[in-house]
Backbone and ligand atoms as CSV (ligand in chain L), in Angstrom:
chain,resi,resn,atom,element,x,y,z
A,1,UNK,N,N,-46.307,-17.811,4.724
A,1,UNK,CA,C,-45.715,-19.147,4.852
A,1,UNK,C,C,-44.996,-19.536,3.562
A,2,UNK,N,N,-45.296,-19.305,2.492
A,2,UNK,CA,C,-45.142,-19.795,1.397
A,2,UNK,C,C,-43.686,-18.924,0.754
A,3,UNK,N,N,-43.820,-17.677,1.416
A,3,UNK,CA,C,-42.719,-16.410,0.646
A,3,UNK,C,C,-41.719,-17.401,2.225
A,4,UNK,N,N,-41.666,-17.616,3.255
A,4,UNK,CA,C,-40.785,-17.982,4.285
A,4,UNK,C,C,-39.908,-19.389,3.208
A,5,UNK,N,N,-40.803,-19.979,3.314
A,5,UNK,CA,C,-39.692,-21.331,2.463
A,5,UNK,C,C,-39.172,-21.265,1.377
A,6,UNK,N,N,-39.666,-20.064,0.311
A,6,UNK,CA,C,-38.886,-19.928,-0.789
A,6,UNK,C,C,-37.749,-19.252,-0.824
A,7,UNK,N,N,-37.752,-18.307,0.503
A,7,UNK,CA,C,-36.204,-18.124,0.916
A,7,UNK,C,C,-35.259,-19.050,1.391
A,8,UNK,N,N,-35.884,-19.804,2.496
A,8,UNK,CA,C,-35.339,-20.990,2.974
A,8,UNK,C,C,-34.370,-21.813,1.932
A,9,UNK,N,N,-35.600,-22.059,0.875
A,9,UNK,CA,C,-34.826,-22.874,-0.142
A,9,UNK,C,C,-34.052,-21.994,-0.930
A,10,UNK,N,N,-33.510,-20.485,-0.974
A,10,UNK,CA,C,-32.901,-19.917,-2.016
A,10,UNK,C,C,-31.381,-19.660,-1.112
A,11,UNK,N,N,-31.991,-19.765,0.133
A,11,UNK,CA,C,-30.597,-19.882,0.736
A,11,UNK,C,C,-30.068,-21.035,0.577
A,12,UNK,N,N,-30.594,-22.236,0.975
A,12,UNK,CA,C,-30.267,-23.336,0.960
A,12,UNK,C,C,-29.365,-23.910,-0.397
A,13,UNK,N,N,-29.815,-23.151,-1.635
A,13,UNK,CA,C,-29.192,-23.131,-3.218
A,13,UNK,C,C,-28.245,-22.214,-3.046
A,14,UNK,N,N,-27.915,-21.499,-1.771
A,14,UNK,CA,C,-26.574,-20.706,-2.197
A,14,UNK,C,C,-25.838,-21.490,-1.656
A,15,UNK,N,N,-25.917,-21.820,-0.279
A,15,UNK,CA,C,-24.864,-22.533,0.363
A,15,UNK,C,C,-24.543,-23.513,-0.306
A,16,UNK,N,N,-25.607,-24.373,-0.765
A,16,UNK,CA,C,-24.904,-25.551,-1.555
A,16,UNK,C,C,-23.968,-25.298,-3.401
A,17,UNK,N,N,-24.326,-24.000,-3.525
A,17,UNK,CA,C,-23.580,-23.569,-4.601
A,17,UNK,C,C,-22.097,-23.204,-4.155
A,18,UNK,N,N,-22.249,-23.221,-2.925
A,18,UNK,CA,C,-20.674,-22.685,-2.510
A,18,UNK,C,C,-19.928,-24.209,-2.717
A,19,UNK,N,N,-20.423,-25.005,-2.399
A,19,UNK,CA,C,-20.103,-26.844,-2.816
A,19,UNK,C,C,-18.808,-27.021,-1.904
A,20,UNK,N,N,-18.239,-28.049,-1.782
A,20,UNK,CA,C,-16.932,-28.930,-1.178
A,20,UNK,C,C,-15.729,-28.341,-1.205
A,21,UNK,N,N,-15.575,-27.755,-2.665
A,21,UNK,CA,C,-14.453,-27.063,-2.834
A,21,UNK,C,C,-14.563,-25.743,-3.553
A,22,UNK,N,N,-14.547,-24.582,-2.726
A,22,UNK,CA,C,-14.887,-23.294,-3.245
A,22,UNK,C,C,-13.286,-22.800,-3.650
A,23,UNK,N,N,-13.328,-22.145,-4.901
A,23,UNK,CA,C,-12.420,-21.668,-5.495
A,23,UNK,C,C,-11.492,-20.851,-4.438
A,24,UNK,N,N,-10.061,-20.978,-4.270
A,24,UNK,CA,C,-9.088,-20.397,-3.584
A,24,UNK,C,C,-9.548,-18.971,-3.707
A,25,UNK,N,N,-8.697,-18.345,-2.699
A,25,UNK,CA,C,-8.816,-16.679,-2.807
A,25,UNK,C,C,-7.476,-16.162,-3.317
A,26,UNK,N,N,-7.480,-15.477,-4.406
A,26,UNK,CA,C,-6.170,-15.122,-4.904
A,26,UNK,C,C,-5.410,-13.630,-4.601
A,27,UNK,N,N,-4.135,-13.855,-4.164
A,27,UNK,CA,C,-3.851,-12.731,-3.250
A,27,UNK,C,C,-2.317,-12.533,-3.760
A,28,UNK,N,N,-2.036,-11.112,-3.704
A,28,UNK,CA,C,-0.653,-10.990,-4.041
A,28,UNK,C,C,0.333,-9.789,-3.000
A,29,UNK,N,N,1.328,-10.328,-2.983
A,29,UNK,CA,C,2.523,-9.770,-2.223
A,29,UNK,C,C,3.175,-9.103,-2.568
A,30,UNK,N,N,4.626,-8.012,-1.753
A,30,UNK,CA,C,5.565,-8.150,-2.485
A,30,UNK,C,C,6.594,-8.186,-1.382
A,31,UNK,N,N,7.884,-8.934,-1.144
A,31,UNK,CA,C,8.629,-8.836,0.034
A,31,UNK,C,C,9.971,-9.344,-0.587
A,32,UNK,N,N,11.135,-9.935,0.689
A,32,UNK,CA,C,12.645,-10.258,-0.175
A,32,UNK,C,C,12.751,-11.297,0.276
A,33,UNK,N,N,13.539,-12.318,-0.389
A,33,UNK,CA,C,13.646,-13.648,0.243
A,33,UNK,C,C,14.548,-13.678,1.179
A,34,UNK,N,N,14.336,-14.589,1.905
A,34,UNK,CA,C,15.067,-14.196,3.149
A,34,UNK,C,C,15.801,-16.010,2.966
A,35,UNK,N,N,15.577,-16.743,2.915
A,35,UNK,CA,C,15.977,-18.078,2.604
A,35,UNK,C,C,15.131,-19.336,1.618
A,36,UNK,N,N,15.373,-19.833,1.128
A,36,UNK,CA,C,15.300,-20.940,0.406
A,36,UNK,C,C,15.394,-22.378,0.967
A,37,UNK,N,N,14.660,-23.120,1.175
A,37,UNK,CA,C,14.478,-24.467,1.845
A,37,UNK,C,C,13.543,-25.670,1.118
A,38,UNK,N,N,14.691,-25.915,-0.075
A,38,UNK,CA,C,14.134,-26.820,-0.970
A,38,UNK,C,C,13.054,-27.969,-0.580
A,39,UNK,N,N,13.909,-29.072,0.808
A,39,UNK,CA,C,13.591,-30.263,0.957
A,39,UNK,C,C,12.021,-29.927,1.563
A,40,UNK,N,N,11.917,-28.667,2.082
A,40,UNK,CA,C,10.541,-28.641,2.367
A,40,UNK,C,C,9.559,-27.618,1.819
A,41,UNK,N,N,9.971,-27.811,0.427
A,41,UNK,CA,C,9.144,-26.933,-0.417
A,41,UNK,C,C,8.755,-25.167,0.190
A,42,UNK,N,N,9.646,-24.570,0.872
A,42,UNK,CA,C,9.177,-23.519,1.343
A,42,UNK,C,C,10.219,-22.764,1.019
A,43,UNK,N,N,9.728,-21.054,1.165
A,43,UNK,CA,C,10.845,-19.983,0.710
A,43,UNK,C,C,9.646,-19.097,2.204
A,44,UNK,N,N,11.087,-18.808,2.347
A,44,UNK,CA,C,11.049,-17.745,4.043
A,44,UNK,C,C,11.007,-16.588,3.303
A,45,UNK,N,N,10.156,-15.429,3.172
A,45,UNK,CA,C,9.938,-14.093,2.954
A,45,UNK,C,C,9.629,-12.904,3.633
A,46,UNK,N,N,10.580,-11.850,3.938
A,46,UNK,CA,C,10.158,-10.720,4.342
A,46,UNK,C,C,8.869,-9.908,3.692
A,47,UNK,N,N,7.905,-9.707,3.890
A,47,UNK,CA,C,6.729,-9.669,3.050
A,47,UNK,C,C,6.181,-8.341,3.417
A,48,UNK,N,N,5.456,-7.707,2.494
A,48,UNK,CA,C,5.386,-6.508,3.224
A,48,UNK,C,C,3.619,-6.678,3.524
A,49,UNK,N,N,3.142,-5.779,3.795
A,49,UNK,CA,C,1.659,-5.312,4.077
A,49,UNK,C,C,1.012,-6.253,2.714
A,50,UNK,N,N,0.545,-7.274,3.304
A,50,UNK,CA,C,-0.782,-8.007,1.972
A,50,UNK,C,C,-2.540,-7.631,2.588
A,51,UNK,N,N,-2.732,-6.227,1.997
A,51,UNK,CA,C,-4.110,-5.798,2.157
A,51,UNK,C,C,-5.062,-7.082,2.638
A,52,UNK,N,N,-5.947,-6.809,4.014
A,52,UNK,CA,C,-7.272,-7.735,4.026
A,52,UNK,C,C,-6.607,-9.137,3.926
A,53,UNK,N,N,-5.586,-9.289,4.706
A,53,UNK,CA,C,-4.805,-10.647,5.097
A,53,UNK,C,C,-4.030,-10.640,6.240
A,54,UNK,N,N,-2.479,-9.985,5.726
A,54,UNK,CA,C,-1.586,-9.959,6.649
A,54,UNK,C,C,-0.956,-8.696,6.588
A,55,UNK,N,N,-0.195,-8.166,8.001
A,55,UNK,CA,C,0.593,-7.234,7.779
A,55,UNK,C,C,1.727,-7.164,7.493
A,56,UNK,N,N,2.956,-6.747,7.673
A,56,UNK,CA,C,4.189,-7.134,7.048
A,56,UNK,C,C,4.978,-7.797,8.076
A,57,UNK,N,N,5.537,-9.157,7.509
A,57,UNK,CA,C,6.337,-9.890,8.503
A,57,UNK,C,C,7.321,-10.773,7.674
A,58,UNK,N,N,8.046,-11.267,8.565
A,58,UNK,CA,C,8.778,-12.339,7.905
A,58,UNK,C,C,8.145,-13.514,8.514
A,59,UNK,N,N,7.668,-14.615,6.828
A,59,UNK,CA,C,7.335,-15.845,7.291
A,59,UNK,C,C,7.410,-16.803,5.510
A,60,UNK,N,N,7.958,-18.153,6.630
A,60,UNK,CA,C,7.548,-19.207,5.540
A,60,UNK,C,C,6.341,-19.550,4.775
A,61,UNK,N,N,6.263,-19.745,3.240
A,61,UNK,CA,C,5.352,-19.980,2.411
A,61,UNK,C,C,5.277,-21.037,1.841
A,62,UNK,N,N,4.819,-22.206,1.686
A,62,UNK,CA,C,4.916,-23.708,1.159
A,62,UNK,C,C,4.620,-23.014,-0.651
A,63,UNK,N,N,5.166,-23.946,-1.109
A,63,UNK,CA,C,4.661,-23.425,-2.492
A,63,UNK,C,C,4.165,-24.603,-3.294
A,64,UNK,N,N,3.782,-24.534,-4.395
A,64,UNK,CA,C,2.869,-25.862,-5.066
A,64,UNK,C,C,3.427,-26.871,-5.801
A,65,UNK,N,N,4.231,-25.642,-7.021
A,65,UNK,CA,C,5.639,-26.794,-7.533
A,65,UNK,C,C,6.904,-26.158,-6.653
A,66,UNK,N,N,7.652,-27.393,-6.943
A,66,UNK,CA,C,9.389,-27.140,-6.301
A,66,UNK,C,C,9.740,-26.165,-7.337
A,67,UNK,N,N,9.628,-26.476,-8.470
A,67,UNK,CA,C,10.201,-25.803,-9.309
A,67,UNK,C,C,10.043,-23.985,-9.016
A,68,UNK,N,N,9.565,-23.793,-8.703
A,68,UNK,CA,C,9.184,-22.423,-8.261
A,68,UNK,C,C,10.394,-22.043,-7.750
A,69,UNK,N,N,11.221,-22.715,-6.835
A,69,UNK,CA,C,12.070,-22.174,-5.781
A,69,UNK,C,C,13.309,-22.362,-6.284
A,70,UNK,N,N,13.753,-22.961,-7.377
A,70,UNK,CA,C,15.015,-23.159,-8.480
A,70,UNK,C,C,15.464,-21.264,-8.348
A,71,UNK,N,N,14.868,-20.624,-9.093
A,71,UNK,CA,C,15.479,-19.257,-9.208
A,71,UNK,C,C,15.459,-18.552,-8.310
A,72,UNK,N,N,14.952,-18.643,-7.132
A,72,UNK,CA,C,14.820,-17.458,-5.921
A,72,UNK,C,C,16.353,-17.915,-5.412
A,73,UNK,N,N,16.892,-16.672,-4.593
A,73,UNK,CA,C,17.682,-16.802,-4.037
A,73,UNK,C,C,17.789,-15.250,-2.464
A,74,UNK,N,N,18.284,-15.792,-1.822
A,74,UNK,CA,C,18.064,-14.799,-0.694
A,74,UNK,C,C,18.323,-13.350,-1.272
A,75,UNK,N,N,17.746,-12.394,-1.298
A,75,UNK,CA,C,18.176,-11.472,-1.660
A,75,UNK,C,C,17.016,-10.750,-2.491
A,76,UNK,N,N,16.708,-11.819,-3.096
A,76,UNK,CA,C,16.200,-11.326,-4.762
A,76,UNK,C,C,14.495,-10.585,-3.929
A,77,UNK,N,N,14.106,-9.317,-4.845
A,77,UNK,CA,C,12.946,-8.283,-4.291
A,77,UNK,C,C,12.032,-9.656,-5.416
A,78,UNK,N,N,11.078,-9.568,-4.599
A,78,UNK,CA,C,10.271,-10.582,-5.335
A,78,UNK,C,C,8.325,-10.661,-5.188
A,79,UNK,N,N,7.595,-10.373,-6.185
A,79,UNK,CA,C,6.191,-10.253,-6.142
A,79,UNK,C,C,5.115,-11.220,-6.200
A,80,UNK,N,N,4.902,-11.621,-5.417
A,80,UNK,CA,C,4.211,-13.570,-5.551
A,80,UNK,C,C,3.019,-13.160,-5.509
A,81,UNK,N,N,2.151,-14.858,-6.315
A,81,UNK,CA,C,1.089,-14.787,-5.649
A,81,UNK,C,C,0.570,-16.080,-4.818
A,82,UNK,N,N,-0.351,-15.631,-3.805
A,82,UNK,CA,C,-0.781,-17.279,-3.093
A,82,UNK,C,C,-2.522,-17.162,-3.317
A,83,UNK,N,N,-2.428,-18.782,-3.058
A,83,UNK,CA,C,-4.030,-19.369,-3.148
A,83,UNK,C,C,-4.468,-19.631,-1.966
A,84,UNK,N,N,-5.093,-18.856,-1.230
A,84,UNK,CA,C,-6.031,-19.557,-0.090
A,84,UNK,C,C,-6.800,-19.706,0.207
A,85,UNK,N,N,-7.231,-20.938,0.860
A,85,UNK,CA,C,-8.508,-21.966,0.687
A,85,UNK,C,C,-8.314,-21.456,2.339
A,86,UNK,N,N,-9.540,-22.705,2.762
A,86,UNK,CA,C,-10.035,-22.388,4.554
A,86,UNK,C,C,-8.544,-23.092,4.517
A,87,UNK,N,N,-8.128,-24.338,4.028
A,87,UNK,CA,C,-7.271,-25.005,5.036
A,87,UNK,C,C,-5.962,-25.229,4.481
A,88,UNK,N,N,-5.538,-24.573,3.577
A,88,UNK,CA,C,-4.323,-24.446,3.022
A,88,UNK,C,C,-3.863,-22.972,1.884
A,89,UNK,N,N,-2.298,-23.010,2.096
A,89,UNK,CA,C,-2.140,-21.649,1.435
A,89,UNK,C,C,-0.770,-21.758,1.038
A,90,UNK,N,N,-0.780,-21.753,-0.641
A,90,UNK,CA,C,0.025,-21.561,-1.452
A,90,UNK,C,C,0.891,-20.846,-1.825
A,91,UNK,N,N,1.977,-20.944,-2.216
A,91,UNK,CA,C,2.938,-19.994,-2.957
A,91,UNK,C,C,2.649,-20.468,-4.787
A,92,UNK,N,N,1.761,-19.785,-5.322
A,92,UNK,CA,C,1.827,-20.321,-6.857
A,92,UNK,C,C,2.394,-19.752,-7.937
A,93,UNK,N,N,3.165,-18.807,-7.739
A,93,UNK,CA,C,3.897,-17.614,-8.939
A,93,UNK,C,C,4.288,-16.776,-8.246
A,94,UNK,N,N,5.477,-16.586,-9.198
A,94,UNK,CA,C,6.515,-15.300,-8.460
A,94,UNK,C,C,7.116,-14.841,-9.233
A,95,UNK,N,N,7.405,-13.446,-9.586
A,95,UNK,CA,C,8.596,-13.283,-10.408
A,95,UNK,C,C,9.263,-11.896,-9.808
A,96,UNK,N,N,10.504,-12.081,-10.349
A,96,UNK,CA,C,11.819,-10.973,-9.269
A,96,UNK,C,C,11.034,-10.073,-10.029
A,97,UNK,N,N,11.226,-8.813,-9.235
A,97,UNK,CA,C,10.985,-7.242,-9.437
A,97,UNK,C,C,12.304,-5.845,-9.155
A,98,UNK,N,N,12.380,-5.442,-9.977
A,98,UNK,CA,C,13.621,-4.836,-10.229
A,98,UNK,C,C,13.226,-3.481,-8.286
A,99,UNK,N,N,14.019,-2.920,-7.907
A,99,UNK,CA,C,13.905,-2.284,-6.604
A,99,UNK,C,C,14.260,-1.238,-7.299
A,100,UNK,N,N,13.846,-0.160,-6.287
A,100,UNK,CA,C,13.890,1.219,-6.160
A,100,UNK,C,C,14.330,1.896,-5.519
A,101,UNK,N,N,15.155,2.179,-5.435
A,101,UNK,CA,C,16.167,3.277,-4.295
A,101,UNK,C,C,16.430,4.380,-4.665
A,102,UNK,N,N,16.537,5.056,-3.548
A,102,UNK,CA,C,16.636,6.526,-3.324
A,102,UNK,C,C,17.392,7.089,-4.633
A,103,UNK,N,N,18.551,6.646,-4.859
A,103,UNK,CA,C,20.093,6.584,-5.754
A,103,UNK,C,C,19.531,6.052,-7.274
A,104,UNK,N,N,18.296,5.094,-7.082
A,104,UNK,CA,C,18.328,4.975,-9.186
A,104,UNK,C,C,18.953,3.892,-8.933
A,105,UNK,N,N,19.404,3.099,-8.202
A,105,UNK,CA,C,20.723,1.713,-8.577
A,105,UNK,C,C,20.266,0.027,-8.531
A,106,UNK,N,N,18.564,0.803,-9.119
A,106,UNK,CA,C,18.332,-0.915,-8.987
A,106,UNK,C,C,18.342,-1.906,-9.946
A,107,UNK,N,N,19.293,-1.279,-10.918
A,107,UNK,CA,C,19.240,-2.579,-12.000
A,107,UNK,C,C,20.572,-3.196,-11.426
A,108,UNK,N,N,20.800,-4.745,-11.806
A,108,UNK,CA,C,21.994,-5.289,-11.701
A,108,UNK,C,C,23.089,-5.124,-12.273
A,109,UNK,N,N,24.115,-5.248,-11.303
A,109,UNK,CA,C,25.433,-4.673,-11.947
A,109,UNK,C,C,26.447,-5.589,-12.541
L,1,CU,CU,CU,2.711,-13.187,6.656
């Protein structure tokens, strides 16, 4: 009886250690922008395979600051990362990544 409730209560200290707001899950990408849509804080991305999430698709990403979406532009190969919680999911950092092709021609010309 006594070993039964001291689990009880050691579970009971985990769950409540998980608390109100459990730290985001931090996850990273890499895909191409496909559009830019300031007024609603989002950038549309071709995205490839994000392990133990998603597979590769094209989809909109809300992001946290606007400012984020100043330098993207359709085109640009780009490696983000997002924050996700149960009920929301971030675009919080990104920066362009130079591409790789067959030819060697991925620096800018
Ligand atoms: Cu996706």
């Amino acid at each position: 009886m006594k070993k039964i409730s001291l689990v009880l209560w050691v579970l009971f200290g985990l769950s409540a250690g998980c608390g109100p707001a459990p730290a985001p899950e931090i996850l990273t990408g890499e895909g191409i922008v496909e559009k830019v849509v300031i007024p609603d804080r989002r950038v549309i991305v071709a995205h490839e395979d994000i392990p133990g999430f998603m597979d590769a698709m094209t989809m909109s990403f809300e992001v946290n600051k606007p400012s984020l979406l100043h330098k993207l532009k359709p085109g640009d190969h780009i490696r983000f990362t997002l924050e996700r919680t149960k009920l929301t999911l971030y675009l919080v950092a990104v920066e362009k990544i130079a591409i790789r092709t067959a030819e060697g021609q991925g620096s800018s010309e």
